[in-house]
PATI-562786 format. One record per residue (C-alpha): residue number from 0; residue in one letter; chain; x, y, z. Coordinates in steps of 0.5 Angstrom, whole numbers, plus 500, padded with zeros to 3 digits. Layout:
(r NUM; 'A'; 'A'; (X; Y; Z))
...
# end
This chain:
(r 0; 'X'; 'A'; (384; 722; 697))
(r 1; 'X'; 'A'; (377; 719; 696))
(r 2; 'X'; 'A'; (374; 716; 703))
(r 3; 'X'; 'A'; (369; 711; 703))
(r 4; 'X'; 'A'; (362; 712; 702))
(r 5; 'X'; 'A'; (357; 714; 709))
(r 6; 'X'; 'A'; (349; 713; 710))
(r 7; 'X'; 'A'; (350; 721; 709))
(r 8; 'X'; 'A'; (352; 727; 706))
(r 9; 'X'; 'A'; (357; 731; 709))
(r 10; 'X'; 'A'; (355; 739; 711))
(r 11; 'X'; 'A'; (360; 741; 706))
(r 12; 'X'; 'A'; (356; 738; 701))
(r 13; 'X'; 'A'; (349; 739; 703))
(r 14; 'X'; 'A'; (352; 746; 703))
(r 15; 'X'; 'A'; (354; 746; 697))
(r 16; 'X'; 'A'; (348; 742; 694))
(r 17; 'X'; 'A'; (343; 748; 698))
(r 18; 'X'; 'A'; (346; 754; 696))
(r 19; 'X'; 'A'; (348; 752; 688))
(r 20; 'X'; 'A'; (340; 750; 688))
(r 21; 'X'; 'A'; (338; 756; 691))
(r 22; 'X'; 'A'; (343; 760; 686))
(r 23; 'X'; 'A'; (342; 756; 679))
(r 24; 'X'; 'A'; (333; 757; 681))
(r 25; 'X'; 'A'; (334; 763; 682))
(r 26; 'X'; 'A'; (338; 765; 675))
(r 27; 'X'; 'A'; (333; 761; 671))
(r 28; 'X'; 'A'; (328; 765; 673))
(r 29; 'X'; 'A'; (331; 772; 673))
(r 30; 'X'; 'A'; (334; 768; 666))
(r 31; 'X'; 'A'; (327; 767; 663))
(r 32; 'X'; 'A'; (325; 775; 667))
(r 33; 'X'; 'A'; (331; 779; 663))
(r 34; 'X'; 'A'; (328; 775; 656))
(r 35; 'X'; 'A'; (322; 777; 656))
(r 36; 'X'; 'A'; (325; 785; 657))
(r 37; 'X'; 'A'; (325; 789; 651))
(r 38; 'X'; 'A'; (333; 792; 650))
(r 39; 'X'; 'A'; (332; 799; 655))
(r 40; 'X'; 'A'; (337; 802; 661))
(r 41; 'X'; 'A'; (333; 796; 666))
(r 42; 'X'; 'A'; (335; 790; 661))
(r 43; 'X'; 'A'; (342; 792; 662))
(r 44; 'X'; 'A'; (343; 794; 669))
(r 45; 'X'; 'A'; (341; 787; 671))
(r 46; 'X'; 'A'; (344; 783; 665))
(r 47; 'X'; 'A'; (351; 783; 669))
(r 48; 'X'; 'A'; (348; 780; 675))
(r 49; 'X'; 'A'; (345; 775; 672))
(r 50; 'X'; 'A'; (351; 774; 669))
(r 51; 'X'; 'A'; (354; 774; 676))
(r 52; 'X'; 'A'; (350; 769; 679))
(r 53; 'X'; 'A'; (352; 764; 673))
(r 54; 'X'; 'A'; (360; 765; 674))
(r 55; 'X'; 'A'; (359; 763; 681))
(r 56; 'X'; 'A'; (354; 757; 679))
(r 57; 'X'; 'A'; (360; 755; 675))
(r 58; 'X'; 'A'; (365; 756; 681))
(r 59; 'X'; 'A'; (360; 752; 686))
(r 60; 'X'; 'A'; (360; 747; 682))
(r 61; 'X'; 'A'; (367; 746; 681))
(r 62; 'X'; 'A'; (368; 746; 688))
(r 63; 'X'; 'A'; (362; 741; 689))
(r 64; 'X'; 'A'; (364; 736; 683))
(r 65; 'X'; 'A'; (372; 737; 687))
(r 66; 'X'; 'A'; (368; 736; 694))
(r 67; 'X'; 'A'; (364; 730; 691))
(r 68; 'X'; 'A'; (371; 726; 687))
(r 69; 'X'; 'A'; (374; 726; 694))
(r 70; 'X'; 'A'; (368; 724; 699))
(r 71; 'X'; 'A'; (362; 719; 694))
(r 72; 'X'; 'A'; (355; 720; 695))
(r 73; 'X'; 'A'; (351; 715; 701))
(r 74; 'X'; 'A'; (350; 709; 698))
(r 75; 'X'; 'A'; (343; 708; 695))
(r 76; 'X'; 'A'; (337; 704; 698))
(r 77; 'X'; 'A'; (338; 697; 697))
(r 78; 'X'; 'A'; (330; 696; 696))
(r 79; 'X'; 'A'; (331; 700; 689))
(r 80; 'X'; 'A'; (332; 696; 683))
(r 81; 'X'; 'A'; (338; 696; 678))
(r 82; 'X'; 'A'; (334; 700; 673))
(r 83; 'X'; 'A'; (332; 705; 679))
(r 84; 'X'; 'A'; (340; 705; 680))
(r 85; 'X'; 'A'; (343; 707; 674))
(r 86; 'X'; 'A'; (338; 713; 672))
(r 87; 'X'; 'A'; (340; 717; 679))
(r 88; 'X'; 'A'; (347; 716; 677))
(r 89; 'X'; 'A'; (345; 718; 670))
(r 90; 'X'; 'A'; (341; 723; 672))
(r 91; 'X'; 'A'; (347; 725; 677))
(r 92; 'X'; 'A'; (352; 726; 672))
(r 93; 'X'; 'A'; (347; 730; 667))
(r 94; 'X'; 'A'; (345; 735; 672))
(r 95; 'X'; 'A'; (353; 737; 672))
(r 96; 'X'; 'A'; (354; 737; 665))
(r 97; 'X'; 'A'; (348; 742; 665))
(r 98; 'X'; 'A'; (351; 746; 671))
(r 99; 'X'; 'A'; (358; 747; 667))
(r 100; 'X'; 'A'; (354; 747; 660))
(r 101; 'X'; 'A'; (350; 752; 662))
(r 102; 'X'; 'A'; (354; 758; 665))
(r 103; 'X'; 'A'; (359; 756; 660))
(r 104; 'X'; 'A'; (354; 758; 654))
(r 105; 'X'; 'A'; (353; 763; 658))
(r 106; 'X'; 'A'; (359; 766; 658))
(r 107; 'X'; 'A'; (361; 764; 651))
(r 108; 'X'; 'A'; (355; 767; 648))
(r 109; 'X'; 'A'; (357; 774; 651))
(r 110; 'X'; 'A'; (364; 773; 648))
(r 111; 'X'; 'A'; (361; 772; 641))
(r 112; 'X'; 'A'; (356; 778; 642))
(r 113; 'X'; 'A'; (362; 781; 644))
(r 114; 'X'; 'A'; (359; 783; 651))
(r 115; 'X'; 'A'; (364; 783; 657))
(r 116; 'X'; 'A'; (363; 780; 662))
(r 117; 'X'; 'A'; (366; 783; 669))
(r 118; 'X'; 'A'; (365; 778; 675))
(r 119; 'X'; 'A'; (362; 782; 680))
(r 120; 'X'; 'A'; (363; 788; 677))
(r 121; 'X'; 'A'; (371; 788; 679))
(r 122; 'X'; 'A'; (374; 782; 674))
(r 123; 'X'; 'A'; (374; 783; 667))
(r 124; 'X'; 'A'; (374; 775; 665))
(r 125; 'X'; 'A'; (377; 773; 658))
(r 126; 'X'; 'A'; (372; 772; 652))
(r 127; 'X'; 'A'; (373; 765; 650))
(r 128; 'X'; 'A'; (371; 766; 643))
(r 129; 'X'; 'A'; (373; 772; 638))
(r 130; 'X'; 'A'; (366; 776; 636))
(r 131; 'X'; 'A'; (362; 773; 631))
(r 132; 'X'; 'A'; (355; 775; 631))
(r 133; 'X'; 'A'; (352; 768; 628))
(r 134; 'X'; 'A'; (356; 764; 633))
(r 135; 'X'; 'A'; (353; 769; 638))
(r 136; 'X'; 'A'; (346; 766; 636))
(r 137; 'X'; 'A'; (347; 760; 636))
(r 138; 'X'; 'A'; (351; 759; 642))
(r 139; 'X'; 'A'; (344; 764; 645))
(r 140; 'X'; 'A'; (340; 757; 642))
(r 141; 'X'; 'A'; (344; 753; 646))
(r 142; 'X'; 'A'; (344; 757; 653))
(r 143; 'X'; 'A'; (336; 757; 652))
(r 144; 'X'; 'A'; (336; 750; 651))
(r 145; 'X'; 'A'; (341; 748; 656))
(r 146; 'X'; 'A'; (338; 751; 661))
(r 147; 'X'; 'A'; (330; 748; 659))
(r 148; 'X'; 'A'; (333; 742; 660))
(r 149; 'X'; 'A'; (336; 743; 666))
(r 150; 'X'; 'A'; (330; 746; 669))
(r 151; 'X'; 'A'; (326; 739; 666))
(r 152; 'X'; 'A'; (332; 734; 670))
(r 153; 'X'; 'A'; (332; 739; 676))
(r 154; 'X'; 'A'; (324; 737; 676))
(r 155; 'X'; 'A'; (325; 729; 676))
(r 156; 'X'; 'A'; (330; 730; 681))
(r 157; 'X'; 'A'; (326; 734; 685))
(r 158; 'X'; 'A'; (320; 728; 684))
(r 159; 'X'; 'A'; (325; 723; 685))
(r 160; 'X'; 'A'; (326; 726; 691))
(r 161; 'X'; 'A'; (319; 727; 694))
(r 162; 'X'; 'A'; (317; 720; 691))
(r 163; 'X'; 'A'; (323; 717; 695))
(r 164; 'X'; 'A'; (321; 721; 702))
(r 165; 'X'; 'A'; (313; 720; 701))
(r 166; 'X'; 'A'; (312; 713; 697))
(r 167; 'X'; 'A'; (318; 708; 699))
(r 168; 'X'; 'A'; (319; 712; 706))
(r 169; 'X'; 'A'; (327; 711; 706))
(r 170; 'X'; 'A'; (331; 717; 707))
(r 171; 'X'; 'A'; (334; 719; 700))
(r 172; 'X'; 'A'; (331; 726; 702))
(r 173; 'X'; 'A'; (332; 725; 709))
(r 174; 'X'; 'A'; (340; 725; 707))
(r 175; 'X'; 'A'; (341; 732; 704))
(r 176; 'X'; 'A'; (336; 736; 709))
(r 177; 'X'; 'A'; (339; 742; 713))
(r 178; 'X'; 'A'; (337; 741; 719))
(r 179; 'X'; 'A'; (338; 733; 719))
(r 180; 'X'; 'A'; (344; 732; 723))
(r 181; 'X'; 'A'; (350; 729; 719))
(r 182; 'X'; 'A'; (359; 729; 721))
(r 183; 'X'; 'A'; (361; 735; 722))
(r 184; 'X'; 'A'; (367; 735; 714))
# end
């Protein structure tokens, strides 16, 4: 059941929103380490934990969109104009596409590149698509480019954000602070 809109998020969703963030900055780093590794007994070491990393994203994200169709996001400042408005909203909805595209790419690519991916090193998952060494390289292409453009959206956010707290003076930033105090869901 959804439940109206505060002036504030939720601590569960603020958890979310900081944990997600921390994991998914962290794994497009590791991601852009472990390219650039030539293929050696290191690059396979950490290959599943950043692969780890990715399954979890995902699953935080599940959790995260759940938590966020049942309690909306606060109300935008009414001093943002109406374009303002619809490109947060479109810039919301895109980094959501991009949190699930991503380890699902991800996932995908090891299943076509024939690469088991075992969750934590304990939960065989299932490849979702059958061995195919062309569709292996396609769907790499795909994961390299869904993830650029996640960083790209992630820095207007993140613009968007200081632009808000700096330049308007309005609590957008405020909102989703640790340590602002908010309800206790």
């Amino acid at each position: 059941m959804s439940t109206p809109a505060s002036s504030h998020y939720t601590r569960t969703a603020i958890a979310l929103h900081w944990v997600g963030a921390a994991l998914i900055l962290a794994n497009l780093a590791f991601g852009l380490y472990l390219a650039g590794l030539p293929l050696s007994p290191a690059k396979l070491r950490y290959l599943p934990w950043h692969k780890w990393i990715g399954v979890t994203v995902l699953l935080l994200s599940a959790a995260r969109l759940a938590w966020r169709l049942g309690h909306p996001a606060p109300e935008l400042p009414p001093a943002m104009t109406a374009t303002e408005m619809r490109l947060a909203r479109l810039s919301h909805v895109l980094l959501y596409v991009l949190f699930f595209a991503s380890p699902l790419t991800g996932w995908l690519f090891s299943s076509a590149a024939g690469i088991k991916t075992v969750y934590l090193g304990l939960l065989p998952l299932p490849d979702l698509v059958p061995k195919d060494k062309a569709l292996a390289a396609v769907l790499r292409a795909a994961h390299k480019w869904i993830n650029y453009s996640m960083a790209a959206v992630i820095a207007v956010h993140v613009a968007a954000a200081l632009k808000h707290h700096f330049h308007d003076r309005d609590d957008v930033l405020r909102r989703m602070l640790v340590f602002k105090r908010g309800p206790a869901a």
